[in-house]
N, CA and C atoms of all chains as a GROMACS GRO file, in nm:
protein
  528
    1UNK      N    1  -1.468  18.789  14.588
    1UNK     CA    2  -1.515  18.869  14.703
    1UNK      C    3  -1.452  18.815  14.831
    2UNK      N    4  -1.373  18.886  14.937
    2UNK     CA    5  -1.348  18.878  15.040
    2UNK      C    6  -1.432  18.754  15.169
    3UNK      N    7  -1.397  18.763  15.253
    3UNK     CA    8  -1.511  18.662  15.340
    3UNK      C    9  -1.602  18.751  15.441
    4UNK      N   10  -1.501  18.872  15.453
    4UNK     CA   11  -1.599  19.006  15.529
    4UNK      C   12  -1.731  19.022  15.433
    5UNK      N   13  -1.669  19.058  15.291
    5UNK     CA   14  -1.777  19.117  15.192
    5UNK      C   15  -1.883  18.996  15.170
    6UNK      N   16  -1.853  18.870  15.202
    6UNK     CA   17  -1.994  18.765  15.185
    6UNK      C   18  -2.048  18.772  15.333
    7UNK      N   19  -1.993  18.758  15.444
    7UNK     CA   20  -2.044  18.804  15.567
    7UNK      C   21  -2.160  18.929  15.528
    8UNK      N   22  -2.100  19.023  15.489
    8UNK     CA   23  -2.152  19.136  15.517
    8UNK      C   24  -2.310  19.149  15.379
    9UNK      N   25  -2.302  19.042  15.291
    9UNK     CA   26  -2.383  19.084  15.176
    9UNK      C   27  -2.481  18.993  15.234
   10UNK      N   28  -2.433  18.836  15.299
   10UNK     CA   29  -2.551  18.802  15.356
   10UNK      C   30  -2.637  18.867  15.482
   11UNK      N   31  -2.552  18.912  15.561
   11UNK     CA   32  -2.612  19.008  15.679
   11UNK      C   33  -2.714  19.115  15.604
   12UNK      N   34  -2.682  19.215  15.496
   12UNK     CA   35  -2.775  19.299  15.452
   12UNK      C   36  -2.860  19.211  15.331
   13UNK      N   37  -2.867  19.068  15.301
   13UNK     CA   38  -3.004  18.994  15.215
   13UNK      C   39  -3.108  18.981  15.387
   14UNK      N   40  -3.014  18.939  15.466
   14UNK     CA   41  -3.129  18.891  15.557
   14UNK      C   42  -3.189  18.990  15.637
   15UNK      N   43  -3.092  19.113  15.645
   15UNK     CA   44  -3.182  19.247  15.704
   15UNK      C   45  -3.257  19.272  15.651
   16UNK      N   46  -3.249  19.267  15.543
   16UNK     CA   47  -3.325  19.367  15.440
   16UNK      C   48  -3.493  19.258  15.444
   17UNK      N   49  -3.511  19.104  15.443
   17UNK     CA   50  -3.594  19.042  15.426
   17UNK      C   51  -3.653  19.039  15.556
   18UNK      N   52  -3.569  19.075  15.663
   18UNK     CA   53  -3.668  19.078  15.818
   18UNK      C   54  -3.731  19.191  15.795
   19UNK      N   55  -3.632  19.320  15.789
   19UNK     CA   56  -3.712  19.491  15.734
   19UNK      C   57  -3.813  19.469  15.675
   20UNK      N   58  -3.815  19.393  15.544
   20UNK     CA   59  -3.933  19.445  15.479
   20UNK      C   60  -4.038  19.345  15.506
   21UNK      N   61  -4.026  19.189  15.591
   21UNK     CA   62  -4.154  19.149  15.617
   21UNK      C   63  -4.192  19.220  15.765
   22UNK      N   64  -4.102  19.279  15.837
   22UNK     CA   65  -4.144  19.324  16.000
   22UNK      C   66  -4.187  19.428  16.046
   23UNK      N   67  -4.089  19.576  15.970
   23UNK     CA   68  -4.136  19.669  15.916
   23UNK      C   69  -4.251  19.715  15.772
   24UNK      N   70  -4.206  19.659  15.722
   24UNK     CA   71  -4.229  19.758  15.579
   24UNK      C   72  -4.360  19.691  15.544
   25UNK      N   73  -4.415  19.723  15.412
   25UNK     CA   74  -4.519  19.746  15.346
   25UNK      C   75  -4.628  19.597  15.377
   26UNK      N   76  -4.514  19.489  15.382
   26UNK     CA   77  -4.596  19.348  15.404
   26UNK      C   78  -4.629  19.334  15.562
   27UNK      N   79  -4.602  19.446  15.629
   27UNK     CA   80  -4.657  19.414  15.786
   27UNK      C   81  -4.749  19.326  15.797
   28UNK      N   82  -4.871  19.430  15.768
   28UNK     CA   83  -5.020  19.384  15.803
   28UNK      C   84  -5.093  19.196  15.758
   29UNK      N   85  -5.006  19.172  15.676
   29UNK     CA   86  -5.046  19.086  15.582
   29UNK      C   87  -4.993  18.952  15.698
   30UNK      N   88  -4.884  18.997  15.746
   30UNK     CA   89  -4.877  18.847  15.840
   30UNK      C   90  -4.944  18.836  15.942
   31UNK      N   91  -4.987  18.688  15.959
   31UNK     CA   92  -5.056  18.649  16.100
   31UNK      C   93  -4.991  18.672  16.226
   32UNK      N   94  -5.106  18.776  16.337
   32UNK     CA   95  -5.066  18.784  16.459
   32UNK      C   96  -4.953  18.752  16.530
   33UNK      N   97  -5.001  18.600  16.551
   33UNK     CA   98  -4.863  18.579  16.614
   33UNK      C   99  -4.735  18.523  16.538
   34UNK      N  100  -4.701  18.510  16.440
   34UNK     CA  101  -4.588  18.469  16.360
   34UNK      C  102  -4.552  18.640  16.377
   35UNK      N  103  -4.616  18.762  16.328
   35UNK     CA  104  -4.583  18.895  16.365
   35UNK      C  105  -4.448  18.885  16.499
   36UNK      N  106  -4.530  18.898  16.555
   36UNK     CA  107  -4.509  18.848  16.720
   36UNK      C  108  -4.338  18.823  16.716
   37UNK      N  109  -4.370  18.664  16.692
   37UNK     CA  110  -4.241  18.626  16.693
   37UNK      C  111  -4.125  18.675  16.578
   38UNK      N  112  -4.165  18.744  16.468
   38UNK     CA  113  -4.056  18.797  16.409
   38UNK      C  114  -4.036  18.894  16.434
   39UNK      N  115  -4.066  18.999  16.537
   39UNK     CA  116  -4.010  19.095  16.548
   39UNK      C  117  -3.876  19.101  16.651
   40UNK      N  118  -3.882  19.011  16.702
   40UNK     CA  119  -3.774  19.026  16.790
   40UNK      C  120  -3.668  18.916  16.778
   41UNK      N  121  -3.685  18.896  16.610
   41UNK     CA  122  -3.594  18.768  16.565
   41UNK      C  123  -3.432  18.794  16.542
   42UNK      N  124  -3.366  18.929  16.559
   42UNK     CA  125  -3.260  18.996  16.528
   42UNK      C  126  -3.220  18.909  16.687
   43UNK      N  127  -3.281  19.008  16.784
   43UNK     CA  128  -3.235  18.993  16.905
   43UNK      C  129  -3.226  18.830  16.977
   44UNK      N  130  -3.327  18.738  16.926
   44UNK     CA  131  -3.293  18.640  16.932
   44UNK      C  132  -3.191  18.561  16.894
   45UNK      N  133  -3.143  18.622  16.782
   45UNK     CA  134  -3.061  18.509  16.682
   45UNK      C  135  -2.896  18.518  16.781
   46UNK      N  136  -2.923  18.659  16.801
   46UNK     CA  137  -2.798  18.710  16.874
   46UNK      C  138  -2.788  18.656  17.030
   47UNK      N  139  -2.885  18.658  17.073
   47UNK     CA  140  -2.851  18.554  17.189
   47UNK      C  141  -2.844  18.429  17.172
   48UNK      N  142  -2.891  18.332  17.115
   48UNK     CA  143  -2.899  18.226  17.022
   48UNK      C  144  -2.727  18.175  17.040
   49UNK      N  145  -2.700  18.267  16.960
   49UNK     CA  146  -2.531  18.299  16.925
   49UNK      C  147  -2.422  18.269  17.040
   50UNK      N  148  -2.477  18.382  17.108
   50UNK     CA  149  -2.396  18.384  17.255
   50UNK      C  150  -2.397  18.285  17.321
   51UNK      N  151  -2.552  18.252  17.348
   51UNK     CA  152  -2.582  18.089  17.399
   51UNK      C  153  -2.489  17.979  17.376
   52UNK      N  154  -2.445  17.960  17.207
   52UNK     CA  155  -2.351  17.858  17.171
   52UNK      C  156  -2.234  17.882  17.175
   53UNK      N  157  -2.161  18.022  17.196
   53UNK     CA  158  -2.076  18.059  17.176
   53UNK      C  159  -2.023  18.002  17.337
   54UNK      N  160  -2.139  18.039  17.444
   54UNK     CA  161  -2.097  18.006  17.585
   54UNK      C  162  -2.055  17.894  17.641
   55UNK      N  163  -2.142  17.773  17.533
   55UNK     CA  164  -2.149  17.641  17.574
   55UNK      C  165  -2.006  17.573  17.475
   56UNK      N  166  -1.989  17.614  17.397
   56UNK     CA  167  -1.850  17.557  17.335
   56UNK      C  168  -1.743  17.627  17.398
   57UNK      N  169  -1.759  17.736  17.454
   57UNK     CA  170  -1.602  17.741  17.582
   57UNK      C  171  -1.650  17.667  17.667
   58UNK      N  172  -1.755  17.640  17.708
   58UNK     CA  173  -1.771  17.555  17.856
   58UNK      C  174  -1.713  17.438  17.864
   59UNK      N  175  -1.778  17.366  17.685
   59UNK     CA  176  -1.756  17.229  17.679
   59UNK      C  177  -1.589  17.209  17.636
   60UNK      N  178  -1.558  17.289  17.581
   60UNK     CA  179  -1.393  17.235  17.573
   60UNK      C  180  -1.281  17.277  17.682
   61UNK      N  181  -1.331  17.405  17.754
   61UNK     CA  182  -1.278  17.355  17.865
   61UNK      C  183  -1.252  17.246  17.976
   62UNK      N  184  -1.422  17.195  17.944
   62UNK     CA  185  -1.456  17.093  18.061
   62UNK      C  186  -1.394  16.941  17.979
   63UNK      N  187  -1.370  16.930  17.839
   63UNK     CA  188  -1.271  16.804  17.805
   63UNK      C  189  -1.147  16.837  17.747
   64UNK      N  190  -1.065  16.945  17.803
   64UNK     CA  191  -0.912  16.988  17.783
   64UNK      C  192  -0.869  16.894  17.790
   65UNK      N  193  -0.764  16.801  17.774
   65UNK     CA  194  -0.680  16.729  17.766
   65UNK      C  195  -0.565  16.767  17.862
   66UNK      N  196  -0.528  16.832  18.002
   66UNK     CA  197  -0.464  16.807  18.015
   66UNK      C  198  -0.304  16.753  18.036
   67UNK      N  199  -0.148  16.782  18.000
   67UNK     CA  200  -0.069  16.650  18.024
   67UNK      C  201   0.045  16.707  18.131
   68UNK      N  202   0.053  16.661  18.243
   68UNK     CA  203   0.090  16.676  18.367
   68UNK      C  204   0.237  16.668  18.345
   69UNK      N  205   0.239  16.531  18.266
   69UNK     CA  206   0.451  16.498  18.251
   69UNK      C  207   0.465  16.620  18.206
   70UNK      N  208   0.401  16.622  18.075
   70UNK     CA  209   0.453  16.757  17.993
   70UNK      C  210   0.461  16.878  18.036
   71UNK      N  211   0.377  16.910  18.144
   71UNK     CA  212   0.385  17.058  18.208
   71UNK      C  213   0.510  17.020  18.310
   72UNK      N  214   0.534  16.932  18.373
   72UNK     CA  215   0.635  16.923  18.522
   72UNK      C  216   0.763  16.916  18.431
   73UNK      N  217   0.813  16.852  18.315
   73UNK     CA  218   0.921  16.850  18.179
   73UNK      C  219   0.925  16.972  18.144
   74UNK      N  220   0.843  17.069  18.148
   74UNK     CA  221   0.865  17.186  18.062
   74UNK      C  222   0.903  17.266  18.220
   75UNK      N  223   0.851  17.264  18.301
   75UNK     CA  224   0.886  17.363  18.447
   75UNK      C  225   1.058  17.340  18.445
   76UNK      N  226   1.098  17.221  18.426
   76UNK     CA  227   1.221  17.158  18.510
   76UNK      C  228   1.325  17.227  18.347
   77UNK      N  229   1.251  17.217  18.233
   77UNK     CA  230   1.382  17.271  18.149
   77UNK      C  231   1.377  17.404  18.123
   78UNK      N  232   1.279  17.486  18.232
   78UNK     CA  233   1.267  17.623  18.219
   78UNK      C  234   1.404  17.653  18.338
   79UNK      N  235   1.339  17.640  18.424
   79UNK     CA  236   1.453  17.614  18.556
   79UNK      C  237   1.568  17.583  18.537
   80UNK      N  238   1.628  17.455  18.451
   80UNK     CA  239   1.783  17.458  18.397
   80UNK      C  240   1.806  17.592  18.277
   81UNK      N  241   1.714  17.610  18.230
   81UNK     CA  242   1.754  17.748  18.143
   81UNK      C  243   1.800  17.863  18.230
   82UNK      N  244   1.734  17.908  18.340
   82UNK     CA  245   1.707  17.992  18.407
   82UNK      C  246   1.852  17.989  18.482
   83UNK      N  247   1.881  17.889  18.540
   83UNK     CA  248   2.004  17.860  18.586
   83UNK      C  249   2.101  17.897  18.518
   84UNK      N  250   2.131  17.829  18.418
   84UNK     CA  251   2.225  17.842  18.263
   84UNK      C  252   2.250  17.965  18.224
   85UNK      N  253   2.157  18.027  18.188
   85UNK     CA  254   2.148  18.199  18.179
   85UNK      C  255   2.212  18.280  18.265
   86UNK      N  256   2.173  18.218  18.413
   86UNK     CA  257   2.203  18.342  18.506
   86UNK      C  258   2.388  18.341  18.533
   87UNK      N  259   2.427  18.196  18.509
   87UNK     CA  260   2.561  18.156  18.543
   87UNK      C  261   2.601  18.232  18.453
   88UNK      N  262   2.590  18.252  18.300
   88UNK     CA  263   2.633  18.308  18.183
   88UNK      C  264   2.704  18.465  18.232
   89UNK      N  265   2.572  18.511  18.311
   89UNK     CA  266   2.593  18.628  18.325
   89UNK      C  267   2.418  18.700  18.304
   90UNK      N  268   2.326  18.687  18.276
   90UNK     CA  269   2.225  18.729  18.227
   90UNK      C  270   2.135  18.774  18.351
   91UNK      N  271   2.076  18.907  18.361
   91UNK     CA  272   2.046  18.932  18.520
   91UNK      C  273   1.901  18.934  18.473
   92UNK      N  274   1.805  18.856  18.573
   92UNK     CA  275   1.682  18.898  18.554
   92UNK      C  276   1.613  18.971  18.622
   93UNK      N  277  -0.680  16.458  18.070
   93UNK     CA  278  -0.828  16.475  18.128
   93UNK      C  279  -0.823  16.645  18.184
   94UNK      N  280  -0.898  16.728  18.176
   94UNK     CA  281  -0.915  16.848  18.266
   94UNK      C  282  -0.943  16.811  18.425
   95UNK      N  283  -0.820  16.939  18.533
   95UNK     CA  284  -0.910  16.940  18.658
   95UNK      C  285  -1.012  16.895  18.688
   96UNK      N  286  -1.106  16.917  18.819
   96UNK     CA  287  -1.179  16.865  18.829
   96UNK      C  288  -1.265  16.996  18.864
   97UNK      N  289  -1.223  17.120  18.892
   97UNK     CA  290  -1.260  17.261  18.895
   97UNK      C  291  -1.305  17.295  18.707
   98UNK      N  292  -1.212  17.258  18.635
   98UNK     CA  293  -1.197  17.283  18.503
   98UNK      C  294  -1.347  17.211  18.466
   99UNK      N  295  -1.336  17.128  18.478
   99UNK     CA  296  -1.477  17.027  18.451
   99UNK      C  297  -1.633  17.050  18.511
  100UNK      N  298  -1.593  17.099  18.628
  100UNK     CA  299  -1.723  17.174  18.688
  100UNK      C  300  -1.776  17.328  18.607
  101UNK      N  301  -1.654  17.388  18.663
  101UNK     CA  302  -1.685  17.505  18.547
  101UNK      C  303  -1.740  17.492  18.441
  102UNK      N  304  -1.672  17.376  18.305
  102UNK     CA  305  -1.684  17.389  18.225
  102UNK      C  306  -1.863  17.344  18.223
  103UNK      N  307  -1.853  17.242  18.249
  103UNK     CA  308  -1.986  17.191  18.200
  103UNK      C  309  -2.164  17.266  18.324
  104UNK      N  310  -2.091  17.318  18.428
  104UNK     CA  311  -2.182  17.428  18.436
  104UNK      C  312  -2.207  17.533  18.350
  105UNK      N  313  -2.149  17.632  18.299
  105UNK     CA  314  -2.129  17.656  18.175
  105UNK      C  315  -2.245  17.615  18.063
  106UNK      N  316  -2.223  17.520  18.051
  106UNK     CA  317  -2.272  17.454  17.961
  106UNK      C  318  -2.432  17.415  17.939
  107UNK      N  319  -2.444  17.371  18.090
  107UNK     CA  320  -2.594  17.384  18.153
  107UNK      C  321  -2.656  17.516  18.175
  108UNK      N  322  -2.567  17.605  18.192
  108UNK     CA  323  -2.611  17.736  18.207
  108UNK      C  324  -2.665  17.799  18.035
  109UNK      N  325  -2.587  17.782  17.968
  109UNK     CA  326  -2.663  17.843  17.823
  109UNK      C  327  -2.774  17.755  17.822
  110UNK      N  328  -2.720  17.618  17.819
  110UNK     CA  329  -2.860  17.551  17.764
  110UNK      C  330  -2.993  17.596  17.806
  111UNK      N  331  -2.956  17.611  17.987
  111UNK     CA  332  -3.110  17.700  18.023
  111UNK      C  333  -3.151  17.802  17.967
  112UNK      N  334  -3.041  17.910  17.955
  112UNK     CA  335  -3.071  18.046  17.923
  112UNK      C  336  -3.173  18.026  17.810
  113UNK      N  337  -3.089  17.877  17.662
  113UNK     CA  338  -3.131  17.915  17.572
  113UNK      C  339  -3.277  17.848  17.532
  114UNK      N  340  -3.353  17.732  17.619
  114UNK     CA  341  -3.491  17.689  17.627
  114UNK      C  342  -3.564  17.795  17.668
  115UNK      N  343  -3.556  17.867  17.821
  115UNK     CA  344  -3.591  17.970  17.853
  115UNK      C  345  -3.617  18.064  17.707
  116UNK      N  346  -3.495  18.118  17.675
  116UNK     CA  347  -3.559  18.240  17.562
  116UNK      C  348  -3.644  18.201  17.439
  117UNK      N  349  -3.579  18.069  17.450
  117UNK     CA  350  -3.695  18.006  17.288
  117UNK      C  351  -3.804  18.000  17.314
  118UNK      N  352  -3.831  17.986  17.429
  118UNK     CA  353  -4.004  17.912  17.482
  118UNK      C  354  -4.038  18.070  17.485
  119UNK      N  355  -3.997  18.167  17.563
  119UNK     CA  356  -4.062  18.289  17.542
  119UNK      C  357  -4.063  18.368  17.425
  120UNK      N  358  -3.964  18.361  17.309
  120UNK     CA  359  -3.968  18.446  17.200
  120UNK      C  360  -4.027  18.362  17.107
  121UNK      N  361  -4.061  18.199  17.121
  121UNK     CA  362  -4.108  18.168  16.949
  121UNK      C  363  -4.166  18.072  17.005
  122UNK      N  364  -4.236  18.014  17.114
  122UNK     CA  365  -4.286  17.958  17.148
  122UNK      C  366  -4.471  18.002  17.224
  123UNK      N  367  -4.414  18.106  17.320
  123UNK     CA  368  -4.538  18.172  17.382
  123UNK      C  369  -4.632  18.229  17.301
  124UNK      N  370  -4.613  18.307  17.162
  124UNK     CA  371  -4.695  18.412  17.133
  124UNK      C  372  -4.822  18.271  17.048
  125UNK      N  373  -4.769  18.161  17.025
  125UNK     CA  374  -4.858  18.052  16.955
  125UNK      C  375  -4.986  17.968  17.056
  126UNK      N  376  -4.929  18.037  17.181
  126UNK     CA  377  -5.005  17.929  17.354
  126UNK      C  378  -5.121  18.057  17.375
  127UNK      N  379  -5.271  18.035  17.394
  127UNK     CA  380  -5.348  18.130  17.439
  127UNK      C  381  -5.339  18.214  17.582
  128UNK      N  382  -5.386  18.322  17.565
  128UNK     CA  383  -5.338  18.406  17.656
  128UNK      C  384  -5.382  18.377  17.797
  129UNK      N  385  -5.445  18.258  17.830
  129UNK     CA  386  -5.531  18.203  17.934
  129UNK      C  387  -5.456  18.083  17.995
  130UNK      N  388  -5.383  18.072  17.930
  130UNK     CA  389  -5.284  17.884  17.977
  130UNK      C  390  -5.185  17.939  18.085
  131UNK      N  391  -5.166  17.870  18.179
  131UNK     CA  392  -5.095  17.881  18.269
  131UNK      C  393  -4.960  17.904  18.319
  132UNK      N  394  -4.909  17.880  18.155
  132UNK     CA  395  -4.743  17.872  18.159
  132UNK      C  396  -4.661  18.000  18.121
  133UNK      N  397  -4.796  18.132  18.106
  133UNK     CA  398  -4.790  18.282  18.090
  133UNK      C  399  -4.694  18.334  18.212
  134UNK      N  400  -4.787  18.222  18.315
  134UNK     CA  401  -4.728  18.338  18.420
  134UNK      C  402  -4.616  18.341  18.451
  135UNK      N  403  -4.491  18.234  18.383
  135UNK     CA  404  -4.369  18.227  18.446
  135UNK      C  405  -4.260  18.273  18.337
  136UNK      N  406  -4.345  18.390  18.247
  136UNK     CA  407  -4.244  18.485  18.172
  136UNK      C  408  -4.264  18.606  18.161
  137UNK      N  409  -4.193  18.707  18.182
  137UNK     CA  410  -4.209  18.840  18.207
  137UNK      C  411  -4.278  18.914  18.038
  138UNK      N  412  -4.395  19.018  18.083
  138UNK     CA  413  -4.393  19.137  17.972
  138UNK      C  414  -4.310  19.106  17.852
  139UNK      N  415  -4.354  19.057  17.713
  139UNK     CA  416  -4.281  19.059  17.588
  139UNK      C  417  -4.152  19.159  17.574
  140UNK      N  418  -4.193  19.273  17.617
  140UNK     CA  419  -4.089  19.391  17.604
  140UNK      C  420  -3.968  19.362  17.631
  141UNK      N  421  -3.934  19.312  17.764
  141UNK     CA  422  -3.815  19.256  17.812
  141UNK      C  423  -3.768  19.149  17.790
  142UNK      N  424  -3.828  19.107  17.654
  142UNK     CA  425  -3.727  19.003  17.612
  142UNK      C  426  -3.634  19.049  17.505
  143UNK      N  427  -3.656  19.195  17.488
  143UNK     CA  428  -3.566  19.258  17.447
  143UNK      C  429  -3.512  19.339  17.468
  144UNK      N  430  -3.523  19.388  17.596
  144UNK     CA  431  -3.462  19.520  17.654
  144UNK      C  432  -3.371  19.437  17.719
  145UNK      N  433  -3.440  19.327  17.807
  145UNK     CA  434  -3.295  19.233  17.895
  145UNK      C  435  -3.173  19.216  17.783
  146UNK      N  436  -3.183  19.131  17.670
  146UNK     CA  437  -3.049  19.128  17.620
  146UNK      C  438  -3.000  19.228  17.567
  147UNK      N  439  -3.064  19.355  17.499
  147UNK     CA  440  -2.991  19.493  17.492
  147UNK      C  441  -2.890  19.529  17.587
  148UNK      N  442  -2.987  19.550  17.691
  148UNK     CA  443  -2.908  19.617  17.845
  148UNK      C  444  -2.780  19.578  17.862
  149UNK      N  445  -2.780  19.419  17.843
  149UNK     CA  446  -2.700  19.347  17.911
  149UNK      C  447  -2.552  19.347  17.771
  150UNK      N  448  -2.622  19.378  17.674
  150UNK     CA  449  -2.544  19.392  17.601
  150UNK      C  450  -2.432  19.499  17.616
  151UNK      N  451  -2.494  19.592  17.618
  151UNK     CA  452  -2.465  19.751  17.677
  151UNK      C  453  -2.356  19.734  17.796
  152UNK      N  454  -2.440  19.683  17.889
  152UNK     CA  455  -2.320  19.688  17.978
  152UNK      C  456  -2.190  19.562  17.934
  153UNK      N  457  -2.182  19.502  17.927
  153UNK     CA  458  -2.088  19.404  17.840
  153UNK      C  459  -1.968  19.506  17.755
  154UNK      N  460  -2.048  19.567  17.658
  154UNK     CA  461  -1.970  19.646  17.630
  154UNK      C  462  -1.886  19.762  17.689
  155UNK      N  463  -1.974  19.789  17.803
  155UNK     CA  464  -1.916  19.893  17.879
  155UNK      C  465  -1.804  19.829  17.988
  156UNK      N  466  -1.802  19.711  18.035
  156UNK     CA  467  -1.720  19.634  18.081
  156UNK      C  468  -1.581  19.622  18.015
  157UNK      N  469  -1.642  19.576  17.923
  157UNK     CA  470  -1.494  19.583  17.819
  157UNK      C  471  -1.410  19.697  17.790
  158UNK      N  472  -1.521  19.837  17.720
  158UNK     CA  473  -1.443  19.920  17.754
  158UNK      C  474  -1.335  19.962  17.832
  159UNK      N  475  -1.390  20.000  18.006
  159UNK     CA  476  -1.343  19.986  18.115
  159UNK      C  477  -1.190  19.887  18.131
  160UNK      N  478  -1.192  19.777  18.077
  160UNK     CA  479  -1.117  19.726  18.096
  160UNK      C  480  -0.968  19.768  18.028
  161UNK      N  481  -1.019  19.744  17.890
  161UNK     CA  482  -0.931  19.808  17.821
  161UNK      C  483  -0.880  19.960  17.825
  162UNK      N  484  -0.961  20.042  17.885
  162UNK     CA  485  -0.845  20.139  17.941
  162UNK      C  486  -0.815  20.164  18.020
  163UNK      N  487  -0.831  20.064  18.138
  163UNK     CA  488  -0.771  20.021  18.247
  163UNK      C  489  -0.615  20.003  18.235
  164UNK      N  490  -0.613  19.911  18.118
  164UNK     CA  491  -0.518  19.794  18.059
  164UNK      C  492  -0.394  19.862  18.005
  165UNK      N  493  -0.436  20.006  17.956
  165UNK     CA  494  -0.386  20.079  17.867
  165UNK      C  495  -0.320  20.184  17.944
  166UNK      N  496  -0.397  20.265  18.068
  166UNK     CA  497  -0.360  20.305  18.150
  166UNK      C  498  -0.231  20.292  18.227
  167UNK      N  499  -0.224  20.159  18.244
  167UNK     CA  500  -0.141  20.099  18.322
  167UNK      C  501   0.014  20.051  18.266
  168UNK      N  502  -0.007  20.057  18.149
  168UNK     CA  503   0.107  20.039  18.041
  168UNK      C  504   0.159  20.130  17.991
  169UNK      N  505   0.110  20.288  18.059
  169UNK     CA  506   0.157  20.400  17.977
  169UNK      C  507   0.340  20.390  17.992
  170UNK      N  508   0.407  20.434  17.929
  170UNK     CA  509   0.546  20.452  17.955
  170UNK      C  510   0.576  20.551  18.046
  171UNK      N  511   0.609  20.618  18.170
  171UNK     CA  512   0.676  20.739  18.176
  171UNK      C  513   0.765  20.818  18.061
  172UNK      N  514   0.682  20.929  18.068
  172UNK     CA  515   0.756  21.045  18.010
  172UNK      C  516   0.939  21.098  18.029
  173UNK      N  517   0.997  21.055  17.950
  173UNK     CA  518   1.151  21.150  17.963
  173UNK      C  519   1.136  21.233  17.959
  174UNK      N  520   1.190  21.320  18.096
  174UNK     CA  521   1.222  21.490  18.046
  174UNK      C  522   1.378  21.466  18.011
  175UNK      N  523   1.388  21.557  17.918
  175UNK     CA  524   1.520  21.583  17.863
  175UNK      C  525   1.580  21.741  17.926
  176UNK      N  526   1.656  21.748  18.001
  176UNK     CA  527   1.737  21.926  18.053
  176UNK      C  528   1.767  21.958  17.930
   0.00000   0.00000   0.00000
């Protein structure tokens, strides 16, 4: 099976087990507030998500690495290319 | 090492979910277990909107993106050749 098709078979085991304790026939049977809190456990999970999704661009932006030689080395052999080229004949 | 802009950003960022995400835990799986009389009610909105806020916001997100992308697309059209 694909990695979509296990994505997608676990997404519809766990719909299907929120559906039928949140909706369906076992409603009544859960306590108040556990009710409560599973009904809006889809929408949580999904911000949940985003939440971490936000904080791991934050955090690897905020410890990029950086390397200064290597960017001012790569400017300076763009620039002799650029040069090289244009002498050739190459119009930009 | 990252900027020092890079580093602010980033790890604001960072502080910023973390709030978002105590904030929503304490109101979606935390509150409905605290009696309806305790004091710490009053500093979360109507249950409802703890799911209409991230819908909405979803919504528009998407509609952002949209927008963008055929902004993006717009702008890249080729001119048309007429041929005599």
């Amino acid at each position: 099976m694909t990695k979509l098709g296990q994505w997608l078979w676990g997404l519809a085991l766990l719909g299907s087990a929120w559906a039928a304790l949140a909706l369906g026939p076992l409603g009544p049977r859960v306590p108040p507030p556990c009710r409560q809190v599973l009904l809006p456990l889809p929408v949580y999970l999904l911000v949940a998500f985003g939440c971490y999704s936000l904080a791991t661009v934050g955090y690897r932006l905020a410890t990029f690495n950086d390397c200064e030689e290597a960017a001012a080395e790569l400017r300076e052999h763009i620039g002799a290319a650029r040069a090289d080229l244009r002498r050739r004949g190459l119009r930009f | 090492m990252a900027t020092a802009t890079d580093q602010v950003v980033g790890f604001g960022l960072v502080a910023f979910s973390l709030v978002l995400f105590v904030y929503y835990t304490i109101w979606i799986i935390i509150l409905p277990f605290i009696d309806s009389d305790h004091g710490i009610h009053q500093y979360f909105l109507p249950r409802e909107y703890a799911v209409i806020i991230p819908v909405a916001a979803g919504l528009l997100l998407l509609l952002f993106i949209g927008i963008f992308i055929a902004i993006v697309m717009w702008k890249s059209r080729k001119p048309v050749k007429k041929s005599d």
